[in-house]
MDTraj code that builds the backbone (N, CA, C; nanometers):
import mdtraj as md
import numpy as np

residues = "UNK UNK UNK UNK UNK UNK UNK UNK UNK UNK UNK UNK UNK UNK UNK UNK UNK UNK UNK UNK UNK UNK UNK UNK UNK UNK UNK UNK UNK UNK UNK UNK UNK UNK UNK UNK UNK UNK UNK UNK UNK UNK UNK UNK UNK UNK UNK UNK UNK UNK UNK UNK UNK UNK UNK UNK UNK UNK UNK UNK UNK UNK UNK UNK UNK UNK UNK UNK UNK UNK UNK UNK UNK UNK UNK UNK UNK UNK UNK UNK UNK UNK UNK UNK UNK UNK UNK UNK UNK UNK UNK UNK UNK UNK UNK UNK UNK UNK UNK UNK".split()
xyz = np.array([
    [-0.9391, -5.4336, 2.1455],
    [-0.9511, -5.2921, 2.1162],
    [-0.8149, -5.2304, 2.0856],
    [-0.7471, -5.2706, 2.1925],
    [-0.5627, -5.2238, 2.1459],
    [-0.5190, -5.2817, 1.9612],
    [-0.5949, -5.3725, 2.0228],
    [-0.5367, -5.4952, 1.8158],
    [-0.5915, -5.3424, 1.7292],
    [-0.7319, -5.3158, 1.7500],
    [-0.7784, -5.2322, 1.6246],
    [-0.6985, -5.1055, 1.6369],
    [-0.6499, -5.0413, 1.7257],
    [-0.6020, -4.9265, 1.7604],
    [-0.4771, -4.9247, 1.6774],
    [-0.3776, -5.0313, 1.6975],
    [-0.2902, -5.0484, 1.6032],
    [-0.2806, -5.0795, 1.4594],
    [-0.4192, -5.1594, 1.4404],
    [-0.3968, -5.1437, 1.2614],
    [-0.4235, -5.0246, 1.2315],
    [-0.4961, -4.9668, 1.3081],
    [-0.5488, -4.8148, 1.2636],
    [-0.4461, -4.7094, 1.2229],
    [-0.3627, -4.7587, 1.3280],
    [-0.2268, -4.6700, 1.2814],
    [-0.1497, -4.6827, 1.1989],
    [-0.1351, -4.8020, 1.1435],
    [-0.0770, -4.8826, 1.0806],
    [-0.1133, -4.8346, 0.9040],
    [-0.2464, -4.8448, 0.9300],
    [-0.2813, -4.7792, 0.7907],
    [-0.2583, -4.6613, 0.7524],
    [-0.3197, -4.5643, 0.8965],
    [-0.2704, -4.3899, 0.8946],
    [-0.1376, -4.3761, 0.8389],
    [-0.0393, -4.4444, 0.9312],
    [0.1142, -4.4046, 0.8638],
    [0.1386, -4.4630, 0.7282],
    [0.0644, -4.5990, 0.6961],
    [0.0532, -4.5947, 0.5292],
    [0.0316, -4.4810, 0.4148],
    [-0.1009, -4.4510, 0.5231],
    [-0.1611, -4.2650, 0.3800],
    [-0.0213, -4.1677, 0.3914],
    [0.0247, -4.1513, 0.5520],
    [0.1336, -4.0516, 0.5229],
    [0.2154, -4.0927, 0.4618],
    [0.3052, -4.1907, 0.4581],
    [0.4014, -4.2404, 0.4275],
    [0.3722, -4.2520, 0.2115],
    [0.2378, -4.2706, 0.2035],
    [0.2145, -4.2279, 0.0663],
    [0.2181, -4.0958, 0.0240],
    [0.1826, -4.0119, 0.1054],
    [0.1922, -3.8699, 0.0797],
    [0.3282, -3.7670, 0.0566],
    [0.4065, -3.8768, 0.1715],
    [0.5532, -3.7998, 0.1713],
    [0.6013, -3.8544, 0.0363],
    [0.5504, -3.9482, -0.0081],
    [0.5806, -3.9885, -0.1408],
    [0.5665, -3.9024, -0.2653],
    [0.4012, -3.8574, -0.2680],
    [0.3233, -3.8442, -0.3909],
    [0.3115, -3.6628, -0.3613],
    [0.3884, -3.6294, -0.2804],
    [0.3737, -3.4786, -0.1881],
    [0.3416, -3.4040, -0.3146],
    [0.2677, -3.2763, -0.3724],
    [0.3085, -3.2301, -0.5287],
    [0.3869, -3.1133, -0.4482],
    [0.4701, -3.0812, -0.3038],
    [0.5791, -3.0119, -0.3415],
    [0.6325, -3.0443, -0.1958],
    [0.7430, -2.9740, -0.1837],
    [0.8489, -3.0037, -0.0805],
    [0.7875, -3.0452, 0.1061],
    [0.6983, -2.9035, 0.0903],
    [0.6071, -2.9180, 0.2690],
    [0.5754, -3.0267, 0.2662],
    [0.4828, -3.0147, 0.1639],
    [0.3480, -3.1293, 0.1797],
    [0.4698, -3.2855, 0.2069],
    [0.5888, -3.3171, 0.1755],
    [0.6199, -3.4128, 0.2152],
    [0.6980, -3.3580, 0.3012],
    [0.7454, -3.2790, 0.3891],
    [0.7833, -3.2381, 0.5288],
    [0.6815, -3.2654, 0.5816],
    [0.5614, -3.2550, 0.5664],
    [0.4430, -3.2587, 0.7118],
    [0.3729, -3.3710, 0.6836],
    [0.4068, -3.4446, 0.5729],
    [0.3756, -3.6060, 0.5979],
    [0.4503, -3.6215, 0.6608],
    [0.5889, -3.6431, 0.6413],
    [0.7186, -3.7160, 0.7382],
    [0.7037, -3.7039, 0.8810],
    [0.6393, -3.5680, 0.9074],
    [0.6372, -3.5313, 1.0465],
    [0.4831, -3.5949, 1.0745],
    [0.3897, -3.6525, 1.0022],
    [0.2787, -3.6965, 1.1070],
    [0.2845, -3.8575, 1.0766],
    [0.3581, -3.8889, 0.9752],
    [0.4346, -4.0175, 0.9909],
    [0.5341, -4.0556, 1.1411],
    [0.6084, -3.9630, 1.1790],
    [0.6581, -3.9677, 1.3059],
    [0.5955, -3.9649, 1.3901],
    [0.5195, -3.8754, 1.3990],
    [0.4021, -3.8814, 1.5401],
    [0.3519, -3.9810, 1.5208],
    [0.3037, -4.0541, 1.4259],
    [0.2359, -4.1652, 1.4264],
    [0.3133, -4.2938, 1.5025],
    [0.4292, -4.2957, 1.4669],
    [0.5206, -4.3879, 1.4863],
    [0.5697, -4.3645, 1.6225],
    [0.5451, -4.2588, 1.7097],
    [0.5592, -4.2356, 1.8659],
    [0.4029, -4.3033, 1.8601],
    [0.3020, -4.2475, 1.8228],
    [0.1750, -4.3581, 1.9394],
    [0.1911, -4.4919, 1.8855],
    [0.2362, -4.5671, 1.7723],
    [0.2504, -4.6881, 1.7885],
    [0.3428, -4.7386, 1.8582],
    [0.4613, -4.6795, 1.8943],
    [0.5418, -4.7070, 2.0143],
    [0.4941, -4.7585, 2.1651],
    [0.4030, -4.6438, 2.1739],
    [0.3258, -4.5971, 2.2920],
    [0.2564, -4.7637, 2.3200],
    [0.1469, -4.7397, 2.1904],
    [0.0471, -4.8282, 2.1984],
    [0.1071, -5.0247, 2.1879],
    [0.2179, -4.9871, 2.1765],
    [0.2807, -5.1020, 2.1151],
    [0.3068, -5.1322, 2.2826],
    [0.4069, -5.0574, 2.3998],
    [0.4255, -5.0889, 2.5018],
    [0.3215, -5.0787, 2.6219],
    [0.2062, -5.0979, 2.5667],
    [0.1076, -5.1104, 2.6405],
    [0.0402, -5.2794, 2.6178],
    [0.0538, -5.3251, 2.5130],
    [-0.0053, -5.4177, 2.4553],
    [0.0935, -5.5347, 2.5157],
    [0.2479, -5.4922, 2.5067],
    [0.3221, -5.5518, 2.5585],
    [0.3520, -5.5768, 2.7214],
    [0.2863, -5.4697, 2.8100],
    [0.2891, -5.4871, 2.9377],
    [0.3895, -5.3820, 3.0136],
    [0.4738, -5.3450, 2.9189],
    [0.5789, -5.2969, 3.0025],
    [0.5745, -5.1390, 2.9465],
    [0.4740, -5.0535, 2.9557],
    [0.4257, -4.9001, 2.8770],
    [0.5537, -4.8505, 2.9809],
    [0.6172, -4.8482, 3.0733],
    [0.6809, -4.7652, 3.1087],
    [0.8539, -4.7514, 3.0009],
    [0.9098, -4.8668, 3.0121],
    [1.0204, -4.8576, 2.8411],
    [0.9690, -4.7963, 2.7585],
    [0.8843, -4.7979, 2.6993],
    [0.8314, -4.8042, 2.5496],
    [0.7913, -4.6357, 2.5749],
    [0.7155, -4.5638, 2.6624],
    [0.7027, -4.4432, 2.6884],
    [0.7978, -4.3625, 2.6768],
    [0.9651, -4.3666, 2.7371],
    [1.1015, -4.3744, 2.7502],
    [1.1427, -4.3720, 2.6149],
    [1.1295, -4.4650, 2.4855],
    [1.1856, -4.4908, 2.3695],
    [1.0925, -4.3838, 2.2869],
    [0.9487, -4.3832, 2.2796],
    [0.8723, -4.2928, 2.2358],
    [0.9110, -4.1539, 2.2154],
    [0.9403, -4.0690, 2.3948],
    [0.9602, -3.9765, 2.3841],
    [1.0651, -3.9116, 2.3426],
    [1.2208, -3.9899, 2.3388],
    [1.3253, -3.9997, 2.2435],
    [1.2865, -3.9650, 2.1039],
    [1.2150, -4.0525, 2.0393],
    [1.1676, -4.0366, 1.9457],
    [1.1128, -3.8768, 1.9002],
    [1.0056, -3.8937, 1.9940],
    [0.9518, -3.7538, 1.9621],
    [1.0770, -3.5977, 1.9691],
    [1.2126, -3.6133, 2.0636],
    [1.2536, -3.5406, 2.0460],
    [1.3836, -3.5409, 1.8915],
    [1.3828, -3.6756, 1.8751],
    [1.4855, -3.6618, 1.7480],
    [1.4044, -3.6464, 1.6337],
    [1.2670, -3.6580, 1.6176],
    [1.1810, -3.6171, 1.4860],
    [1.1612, -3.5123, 1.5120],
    [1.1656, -3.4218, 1.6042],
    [1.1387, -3.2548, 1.5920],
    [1.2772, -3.2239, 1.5668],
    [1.3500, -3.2281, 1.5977],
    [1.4981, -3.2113, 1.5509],
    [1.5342, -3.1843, 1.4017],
    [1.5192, -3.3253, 1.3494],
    [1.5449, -3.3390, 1.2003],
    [1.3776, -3.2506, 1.1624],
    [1.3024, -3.2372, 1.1552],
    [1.2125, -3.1906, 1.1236],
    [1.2112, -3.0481, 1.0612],
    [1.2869, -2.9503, 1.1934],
    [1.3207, -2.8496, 1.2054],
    [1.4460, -2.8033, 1.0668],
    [1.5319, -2.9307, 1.1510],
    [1.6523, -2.8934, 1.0290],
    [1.6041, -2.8682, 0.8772],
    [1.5620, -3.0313, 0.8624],
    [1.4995, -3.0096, 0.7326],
    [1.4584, -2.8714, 0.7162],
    [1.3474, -2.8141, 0.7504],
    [1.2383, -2.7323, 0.7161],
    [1.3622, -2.5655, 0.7086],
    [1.4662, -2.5895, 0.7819],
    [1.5628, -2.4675, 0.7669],
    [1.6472, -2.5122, 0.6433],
    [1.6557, -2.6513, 0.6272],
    [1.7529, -2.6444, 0.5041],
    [1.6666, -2.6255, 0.3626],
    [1.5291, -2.6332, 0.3852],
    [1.4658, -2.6331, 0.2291],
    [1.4424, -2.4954, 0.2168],
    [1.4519, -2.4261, 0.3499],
    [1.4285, -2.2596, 0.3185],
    [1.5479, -2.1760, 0.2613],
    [1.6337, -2.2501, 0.3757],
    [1.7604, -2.1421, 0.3378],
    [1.8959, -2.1965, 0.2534],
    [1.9084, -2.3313, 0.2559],
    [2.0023, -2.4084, 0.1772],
    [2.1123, -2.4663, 0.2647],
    [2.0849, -2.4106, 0.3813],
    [2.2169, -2.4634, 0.4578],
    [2.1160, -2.4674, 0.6090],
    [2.2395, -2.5542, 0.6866],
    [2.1933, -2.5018, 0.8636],
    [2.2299, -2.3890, 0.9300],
    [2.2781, -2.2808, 0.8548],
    [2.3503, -2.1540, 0.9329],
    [2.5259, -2.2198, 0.9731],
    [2.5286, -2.2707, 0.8818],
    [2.7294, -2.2848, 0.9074],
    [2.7667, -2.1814, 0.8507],
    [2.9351, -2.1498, 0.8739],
    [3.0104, -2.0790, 0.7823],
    [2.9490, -2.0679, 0.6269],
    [2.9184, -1.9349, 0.6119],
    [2.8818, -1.8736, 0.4498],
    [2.7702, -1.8690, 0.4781],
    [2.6571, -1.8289, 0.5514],
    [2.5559, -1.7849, 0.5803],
    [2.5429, -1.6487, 0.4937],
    [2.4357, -1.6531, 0.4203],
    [2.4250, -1.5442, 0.3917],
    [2.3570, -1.4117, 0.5209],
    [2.4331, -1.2951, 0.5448],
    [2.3576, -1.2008, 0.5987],
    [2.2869, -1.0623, 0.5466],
    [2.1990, -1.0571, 0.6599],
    [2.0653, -0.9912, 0.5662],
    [2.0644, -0.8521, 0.6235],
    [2.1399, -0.7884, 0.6821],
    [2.1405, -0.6620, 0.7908],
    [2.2590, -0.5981, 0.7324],
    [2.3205, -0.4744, 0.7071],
    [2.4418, -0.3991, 0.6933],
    [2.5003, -0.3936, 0.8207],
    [2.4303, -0.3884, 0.9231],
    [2.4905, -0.4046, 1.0087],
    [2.5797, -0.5311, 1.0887],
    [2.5204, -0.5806, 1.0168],
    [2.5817, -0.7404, 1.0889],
    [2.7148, -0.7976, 0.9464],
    [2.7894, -0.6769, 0.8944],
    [2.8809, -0.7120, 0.7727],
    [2.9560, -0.7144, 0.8620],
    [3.0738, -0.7306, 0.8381],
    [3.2087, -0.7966, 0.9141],
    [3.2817, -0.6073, 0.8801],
    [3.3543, -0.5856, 0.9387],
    [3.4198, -0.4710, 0.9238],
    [3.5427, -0.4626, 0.8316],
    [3.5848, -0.3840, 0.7614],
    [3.7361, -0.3873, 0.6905],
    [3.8515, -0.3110, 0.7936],
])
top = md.Topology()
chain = top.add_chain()
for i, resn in enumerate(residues, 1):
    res = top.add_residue(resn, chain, resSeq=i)
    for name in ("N", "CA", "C"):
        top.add_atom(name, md.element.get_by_symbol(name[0]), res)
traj = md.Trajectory(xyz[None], top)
């Protein structure tokens, strides 16, 4: 049952991994990438269960899950705004201009 559980996934992250491909615009391959990742945390998961030792593999997973929300995020701020908010940010308030 674990064997089928994993091809299952195996294929799922195939369709995403085609999608982040064939995306017809920028999201649509941001939110493949991102359920390509989730996918790739439960095959982690499911992978250290099969293997015996789910407590590592749980450990490496959830790593995972926090460096794909990370880049996820970034991404999704850099396709909006062009940058990560470094120096030359554009600002959007009169109030927030720098003073002479």
């Amino acid at each position: 049952m674990l064997t089928l559980t994993l091809l299952l996934l195996l294929v799922s992250m195939a369709l995403a991994l085609w999608r982040a491909v064939k995306g017809p615009t920028v999201y649509d391959r941001i939110l493949a990438a991102n359920a390509f990742s989730t996918k790739t945390v439960l095959l982690i998961a499911a992978l250290g269960f099969l293997v015996g030792e789910a407590e590592y593999y749980i450990d490496i997973a959830l790593m995972y899950t926090l460096v794909g929300f990370i880049a996820t995020v970034a991404v999704l701020k850099v396709s909006e705004f062009g940058n990560l908010g470094q120096s030359g940010a554009v600002r959007s308030t009169p109030a927030e201009q720098p003073r002479k």
